[in-house]
N, C-alpha and C positions, 0 to 999 in steps of 0.2 A: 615131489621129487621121489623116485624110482629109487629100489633101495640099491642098484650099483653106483646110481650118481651117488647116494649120500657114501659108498664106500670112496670114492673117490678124495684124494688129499686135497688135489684143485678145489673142491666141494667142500668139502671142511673151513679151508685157507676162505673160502669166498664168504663161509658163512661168520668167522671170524670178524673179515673182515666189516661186511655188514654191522655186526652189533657195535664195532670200535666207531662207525660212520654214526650209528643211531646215537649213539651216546657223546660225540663229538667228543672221544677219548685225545685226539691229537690236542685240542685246544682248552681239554678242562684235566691234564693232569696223568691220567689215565695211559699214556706209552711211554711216562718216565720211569728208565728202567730199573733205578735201585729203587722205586716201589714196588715196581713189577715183582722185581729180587723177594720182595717181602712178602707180595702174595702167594708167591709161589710157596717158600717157605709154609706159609701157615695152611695151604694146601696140601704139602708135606707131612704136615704133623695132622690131618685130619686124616688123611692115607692110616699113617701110622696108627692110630687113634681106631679107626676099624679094624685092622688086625690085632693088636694088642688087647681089643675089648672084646675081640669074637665077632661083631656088628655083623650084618648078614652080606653076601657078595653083592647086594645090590644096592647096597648103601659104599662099599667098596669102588663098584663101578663108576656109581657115581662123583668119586671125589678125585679117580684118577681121573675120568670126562673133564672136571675143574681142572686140574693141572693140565690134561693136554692142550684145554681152551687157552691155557694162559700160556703155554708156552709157544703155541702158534703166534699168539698176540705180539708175542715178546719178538718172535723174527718181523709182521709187520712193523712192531715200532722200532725196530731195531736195523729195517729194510735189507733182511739178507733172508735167501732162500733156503727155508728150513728142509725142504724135500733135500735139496744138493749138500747139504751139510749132513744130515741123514746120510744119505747112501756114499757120501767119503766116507762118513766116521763107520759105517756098514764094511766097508770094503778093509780099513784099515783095522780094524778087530776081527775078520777072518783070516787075517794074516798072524794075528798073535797066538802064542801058547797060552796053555792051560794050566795051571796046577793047581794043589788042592793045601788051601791053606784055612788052616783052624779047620777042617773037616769036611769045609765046601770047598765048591771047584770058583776060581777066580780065574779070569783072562784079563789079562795087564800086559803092558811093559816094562817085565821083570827086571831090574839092574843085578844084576850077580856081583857080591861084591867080594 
C-alpha cells in the first residue's frame, strides 16, 4: 500500500476492520462496548503515562496509534460512521468561542450564568 492510501481514513477503517475479522472480535467479545470503554481508558493512561514520564515521541506515537485503533473499532462495533460524526463535530466547534480559562485557551459551549 502507497503511502496516500494508507493516509486515507477508508484505509485505516478497512484495516481495522480486517484485524476485528482476523480475530472474530464480533463473536468472541471483542465489540462490546463498555470493554471497549475500558480499553480505551487504559490507553488513556498510557498516553498520559508518556508525557508525565518524558517517554520519547515515539513511544508517544505509538500509544495514541492504540487509541485511534480502538476508537475506529468502537464506530465498527458500534456501526456508525466515525468519518460523519468527525466532521459534524468539526463543523459544530468552529462555530464555538474561545476563552482562556486557568491560562489556556478552551472552546466549549460556554453557559453564562
Amino acid at each position: 500500500m502507497n503511502d496516500a492510501d494508507q493516509d486515507s481514513f477508508a484505509a485505516m477503517r478497512d484495516a481495522v476492520q480486517r484485524f476485528h475479522d482476523k480475530h472474530d472480535f464480533k463473536n468472541r467479545g471483542g465489540e462490546e462496548l463498555a470493554y471497549r470503554v475500558a480499553l480505551m481508558a487504559e490507553e488513556l493512561g498510557e498516553i498520559s503515562a508518556c508525557i508525565t514520564k518524558g517517554k520519547p515521541r515515539e513511544a508517544l506515537a505509538e500509544e495514541c496509534a492504540d487509541l485511534l485503533i480502538l476508537l475506529i473499532g468502537t464506530a465498527i462495533s458500534a456501526d456508525f460512521p466515525l468519518e460523519r460524526a468527525f466532521w459534524d463535530k468539526m463543523d459544530a466547534l468552529m462555530k464555538r468561542s474561545a476563552r482562556m480559562v486557568g491560562g489556556r485557551i478552551r472552546v466549549s459551549e460556554f453557559r453564562d450564568s
